[in-house]
N, CA and C atoms as an extended XYZ file, in Angstrom:
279
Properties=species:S:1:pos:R:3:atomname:S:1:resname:S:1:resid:I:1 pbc="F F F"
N       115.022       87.169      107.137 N   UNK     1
C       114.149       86.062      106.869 CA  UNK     1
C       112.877       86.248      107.691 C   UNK     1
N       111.762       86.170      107.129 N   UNK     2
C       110.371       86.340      107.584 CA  UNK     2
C       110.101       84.912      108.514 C   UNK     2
N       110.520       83.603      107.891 N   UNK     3
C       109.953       82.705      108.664 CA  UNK     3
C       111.135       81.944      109.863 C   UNK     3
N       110.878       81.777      110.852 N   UNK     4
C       111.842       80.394      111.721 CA  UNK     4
C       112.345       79.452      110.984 C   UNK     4
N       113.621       78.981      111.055 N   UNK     5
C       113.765       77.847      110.189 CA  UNK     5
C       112.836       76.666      111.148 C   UNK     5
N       112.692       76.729      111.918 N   UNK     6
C       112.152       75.239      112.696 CA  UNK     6
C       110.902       75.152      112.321 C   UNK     6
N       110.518       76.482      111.914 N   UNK     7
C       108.924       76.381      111.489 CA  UNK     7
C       108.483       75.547      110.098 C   UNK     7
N       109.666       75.774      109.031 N   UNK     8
C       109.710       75.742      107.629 CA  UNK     8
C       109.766       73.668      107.670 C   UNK     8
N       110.287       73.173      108.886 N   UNK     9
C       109.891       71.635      108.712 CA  UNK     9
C       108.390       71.464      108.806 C   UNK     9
N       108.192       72.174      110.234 N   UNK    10
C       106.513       71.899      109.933 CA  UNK    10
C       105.366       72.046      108.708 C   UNK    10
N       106.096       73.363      108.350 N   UNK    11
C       105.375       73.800      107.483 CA  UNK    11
C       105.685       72.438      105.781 C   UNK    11
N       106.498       72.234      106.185 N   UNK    12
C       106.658       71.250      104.747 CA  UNK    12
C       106.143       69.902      104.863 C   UNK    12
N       106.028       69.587      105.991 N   UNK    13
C       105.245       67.798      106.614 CA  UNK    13
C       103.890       68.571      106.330 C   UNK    13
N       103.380       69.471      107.232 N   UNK    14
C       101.645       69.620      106.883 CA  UNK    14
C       101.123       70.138      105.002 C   UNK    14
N       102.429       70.942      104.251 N   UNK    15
C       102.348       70.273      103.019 CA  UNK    15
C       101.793       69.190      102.374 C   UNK    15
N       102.959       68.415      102.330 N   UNK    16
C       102.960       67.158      102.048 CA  UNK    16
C       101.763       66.006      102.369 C   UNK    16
N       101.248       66.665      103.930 N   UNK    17
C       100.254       65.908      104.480 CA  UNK    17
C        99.196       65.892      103.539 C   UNK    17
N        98.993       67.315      103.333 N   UNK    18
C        97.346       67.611      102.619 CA  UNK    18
C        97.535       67.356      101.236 C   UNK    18
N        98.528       67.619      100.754 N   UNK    19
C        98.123       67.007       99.076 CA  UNK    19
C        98.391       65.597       99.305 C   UNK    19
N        98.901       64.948       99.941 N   UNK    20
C        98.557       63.231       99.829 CA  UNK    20
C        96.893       63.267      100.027 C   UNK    20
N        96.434       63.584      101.353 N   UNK    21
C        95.101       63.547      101.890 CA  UNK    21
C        94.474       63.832      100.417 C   UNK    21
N        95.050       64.902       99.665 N   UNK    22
C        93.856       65.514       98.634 CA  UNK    22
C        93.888       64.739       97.959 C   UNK    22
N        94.902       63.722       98.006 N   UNK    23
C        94.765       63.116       96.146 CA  UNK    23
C        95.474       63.808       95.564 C   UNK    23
N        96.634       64.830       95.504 N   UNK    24
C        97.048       65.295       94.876 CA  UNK    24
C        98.420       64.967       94.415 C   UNK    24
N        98.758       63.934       95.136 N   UNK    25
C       100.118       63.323       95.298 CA  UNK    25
C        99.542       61.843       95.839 C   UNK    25
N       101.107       60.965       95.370 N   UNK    26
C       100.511       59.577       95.496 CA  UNK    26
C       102.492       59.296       96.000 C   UNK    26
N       102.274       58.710       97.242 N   UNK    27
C       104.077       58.615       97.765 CA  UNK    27
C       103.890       57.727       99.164 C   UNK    27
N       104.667       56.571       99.091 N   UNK    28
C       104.986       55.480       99.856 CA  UNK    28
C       106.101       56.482      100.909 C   UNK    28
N       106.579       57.419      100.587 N   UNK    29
C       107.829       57.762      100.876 CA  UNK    29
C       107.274       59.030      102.038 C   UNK    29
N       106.255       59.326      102.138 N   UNK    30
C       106.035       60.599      102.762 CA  UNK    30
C       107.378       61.294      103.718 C   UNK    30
N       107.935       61.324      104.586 N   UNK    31
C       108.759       61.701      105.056 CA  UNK    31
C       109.798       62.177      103.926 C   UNK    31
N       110.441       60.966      103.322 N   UNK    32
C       111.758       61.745      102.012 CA  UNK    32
C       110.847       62.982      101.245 C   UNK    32
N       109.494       62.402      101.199 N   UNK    33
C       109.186       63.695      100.341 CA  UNK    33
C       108.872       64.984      101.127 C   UNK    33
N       108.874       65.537      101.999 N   UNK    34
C       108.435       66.185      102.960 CA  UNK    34
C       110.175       66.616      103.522 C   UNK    34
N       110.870       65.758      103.449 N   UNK    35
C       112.379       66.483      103.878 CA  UNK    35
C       112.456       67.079      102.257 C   UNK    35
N       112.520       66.668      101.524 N   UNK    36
C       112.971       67.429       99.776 CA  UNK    36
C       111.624       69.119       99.603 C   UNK    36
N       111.082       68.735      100.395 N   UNK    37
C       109.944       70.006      100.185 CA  UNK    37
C       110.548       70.598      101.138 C   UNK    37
N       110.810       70.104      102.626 N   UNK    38
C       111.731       71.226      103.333 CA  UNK    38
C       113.207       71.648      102.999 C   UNK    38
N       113.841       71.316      102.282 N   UNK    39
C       115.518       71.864      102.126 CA  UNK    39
C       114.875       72.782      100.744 C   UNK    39
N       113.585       72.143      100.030 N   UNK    40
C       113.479       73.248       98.574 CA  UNK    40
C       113.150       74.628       99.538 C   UNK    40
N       112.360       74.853      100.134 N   UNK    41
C       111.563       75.998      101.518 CA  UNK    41
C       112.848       76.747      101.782 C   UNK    41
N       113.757       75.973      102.484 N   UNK    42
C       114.692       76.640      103.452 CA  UNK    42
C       115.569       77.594      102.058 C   UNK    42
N       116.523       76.703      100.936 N   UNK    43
C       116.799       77.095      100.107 CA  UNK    43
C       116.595       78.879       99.349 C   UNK    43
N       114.892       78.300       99.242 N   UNK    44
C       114.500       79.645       98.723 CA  UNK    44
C       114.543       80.411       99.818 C   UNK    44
N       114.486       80.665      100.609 N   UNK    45
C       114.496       81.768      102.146 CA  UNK    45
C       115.333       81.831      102.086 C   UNK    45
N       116.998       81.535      101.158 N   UNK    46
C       118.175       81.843      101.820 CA  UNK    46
C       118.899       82.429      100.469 C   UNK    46
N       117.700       82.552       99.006 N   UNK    47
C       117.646       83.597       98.090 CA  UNK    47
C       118.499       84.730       98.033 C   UNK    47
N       117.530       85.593       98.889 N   UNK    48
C       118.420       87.164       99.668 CA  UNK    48
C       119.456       86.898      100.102 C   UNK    48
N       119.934       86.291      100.982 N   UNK    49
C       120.901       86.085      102.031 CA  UNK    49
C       121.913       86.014      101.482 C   UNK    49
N       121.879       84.957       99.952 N   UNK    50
C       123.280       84.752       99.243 CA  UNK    50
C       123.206       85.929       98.202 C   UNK    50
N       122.445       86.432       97.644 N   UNK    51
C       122.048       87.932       96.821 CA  UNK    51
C       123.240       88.701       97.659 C   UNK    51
N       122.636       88.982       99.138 N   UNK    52
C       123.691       90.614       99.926 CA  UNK    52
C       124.974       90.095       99.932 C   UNK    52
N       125.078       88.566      100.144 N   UNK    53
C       126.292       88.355      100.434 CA  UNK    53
C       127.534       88.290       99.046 C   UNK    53
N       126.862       88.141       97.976 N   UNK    54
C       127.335       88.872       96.662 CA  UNK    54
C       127.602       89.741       96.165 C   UNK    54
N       126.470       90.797       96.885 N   UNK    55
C       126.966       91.946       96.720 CA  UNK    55
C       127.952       92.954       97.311 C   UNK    55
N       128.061       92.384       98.450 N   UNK    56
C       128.967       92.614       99.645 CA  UNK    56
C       130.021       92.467       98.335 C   UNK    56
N       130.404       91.322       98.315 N   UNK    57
C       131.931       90.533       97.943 CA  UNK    57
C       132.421       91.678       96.502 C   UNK    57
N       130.736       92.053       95.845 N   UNK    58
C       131.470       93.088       94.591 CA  UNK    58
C       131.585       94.463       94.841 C   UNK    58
N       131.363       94.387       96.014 N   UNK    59
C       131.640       96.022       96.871 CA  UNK    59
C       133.018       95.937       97.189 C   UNK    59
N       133.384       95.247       97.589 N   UNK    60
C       134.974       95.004       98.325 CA  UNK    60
C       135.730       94.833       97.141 C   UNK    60
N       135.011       93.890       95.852 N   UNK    61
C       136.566       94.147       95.460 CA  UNK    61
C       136.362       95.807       93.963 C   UNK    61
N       135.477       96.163       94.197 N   UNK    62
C       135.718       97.340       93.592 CA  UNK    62
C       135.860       98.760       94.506 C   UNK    62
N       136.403       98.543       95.898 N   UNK    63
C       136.293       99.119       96.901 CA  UNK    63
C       136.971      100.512       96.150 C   UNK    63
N       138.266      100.074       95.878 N   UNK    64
C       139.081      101.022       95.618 CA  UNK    64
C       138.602      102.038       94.215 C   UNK    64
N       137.998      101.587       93.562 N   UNK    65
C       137.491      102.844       92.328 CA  UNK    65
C       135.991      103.592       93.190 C   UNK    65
N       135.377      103.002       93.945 N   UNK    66
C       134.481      103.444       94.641 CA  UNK    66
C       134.682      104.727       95.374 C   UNK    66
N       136.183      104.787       96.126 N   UNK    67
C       136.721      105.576       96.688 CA  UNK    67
C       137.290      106.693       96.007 C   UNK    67
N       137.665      106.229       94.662 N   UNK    68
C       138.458      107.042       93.848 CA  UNK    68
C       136.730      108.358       93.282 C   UNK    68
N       135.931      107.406       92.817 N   UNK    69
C       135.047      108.355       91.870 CA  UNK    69
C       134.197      109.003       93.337 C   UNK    69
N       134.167      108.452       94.258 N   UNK    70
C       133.163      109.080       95.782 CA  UNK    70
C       132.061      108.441       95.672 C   UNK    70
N       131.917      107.201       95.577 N   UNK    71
C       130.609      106.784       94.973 CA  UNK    71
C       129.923      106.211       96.825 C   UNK    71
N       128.856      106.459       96.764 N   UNK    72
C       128.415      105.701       98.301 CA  UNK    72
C       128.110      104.832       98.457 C   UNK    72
N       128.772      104.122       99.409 N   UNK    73
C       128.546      102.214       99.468 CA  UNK    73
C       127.103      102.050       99.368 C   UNK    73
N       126.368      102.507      100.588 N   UNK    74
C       125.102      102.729      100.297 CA  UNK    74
C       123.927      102.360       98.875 C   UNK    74
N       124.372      103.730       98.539 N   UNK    75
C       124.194      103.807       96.697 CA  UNK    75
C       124.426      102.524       96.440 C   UNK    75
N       125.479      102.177       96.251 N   UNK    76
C       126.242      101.252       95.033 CA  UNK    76
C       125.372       99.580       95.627 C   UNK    76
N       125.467       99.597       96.771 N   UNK    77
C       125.145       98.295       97.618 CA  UNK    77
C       123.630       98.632       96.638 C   UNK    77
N       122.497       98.952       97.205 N   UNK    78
C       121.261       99.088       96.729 CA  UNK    78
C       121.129       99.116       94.956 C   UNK    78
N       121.993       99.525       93.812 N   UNK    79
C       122.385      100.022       92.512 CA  UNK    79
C       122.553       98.151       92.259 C   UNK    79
N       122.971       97.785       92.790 N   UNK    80
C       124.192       96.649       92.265 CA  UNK    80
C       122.993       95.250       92.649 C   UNK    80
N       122.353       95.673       94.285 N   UNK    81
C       121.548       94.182       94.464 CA  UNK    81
C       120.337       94.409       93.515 C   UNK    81
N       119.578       95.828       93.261 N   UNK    82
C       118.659       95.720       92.188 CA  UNK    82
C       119.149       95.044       90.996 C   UNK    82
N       120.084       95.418       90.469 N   UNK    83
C       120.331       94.883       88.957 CA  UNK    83
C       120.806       93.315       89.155 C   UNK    83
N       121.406       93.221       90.239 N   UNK    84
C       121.646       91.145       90.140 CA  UNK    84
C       120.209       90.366       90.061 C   UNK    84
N       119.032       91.118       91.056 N   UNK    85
C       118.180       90.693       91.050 CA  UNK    85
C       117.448       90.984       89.622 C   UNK    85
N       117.745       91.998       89.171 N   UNK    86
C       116.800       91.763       87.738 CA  UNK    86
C       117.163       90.853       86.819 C   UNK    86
N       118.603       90.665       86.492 N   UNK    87
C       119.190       89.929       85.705 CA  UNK    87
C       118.748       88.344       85.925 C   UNK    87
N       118.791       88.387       87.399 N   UNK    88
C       117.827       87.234       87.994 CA  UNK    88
C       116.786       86.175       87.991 C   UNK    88
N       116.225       87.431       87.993 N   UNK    89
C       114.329       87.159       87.230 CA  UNK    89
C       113.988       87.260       89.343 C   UNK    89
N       114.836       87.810       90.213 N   UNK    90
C       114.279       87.269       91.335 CA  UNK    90
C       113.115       87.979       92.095 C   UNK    90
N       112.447       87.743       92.475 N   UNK    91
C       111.756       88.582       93.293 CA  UNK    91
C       112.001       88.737       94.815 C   UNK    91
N       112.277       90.253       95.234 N   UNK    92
C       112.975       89.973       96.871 CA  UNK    92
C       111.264       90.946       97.438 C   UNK    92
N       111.729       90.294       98.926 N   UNK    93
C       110.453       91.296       99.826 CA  UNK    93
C       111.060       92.742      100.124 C   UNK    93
């Protein structure tokens, strides 16, 4: 993850701040809206995170034909998170 999570609150209140300021948003609620802009933030930053951790889980359970054909975790790890992500539509860094 590129950003701090502690950063990603700030970063979602000074959001929220400037499109009210702009006129771009109209909300009695500023804070609820500014926590829903921070859990959407954190969410997407945690994209990848659940991506490897998927791919992990389809590494293990095809461990055993992996072993059988010699295939390299490596390989297969990198083979397997490209194509979830394409199927995806995701874009990773």
């Amino acid at each position: 993850m590129l950003l701090v999570r502690d950063y990603v609150a700030h970063m979602a209140n000074e959001v929220v701040k400037r499109l009210v300021e702009g006129g771009h948003i109209e909300t009695k609620a500023v804070p609820a809206v500014a926590n829903r802009v921070r859990l959407r933030m954190l969410e997407e930053l945690t994209v990848e995170d659940r991506l490897n951790e998927e791919v992990r889980q389809i590494l293990i359970d095809h461990q055993d034909e992996m072993r059988r054909t010699s295939v390299s975790y490596q390989e297969m790890y990198k083979k397997v998170k490209q194509q979830l992500a394409r199927d995806r539509k995701l874009i990773l860094r």
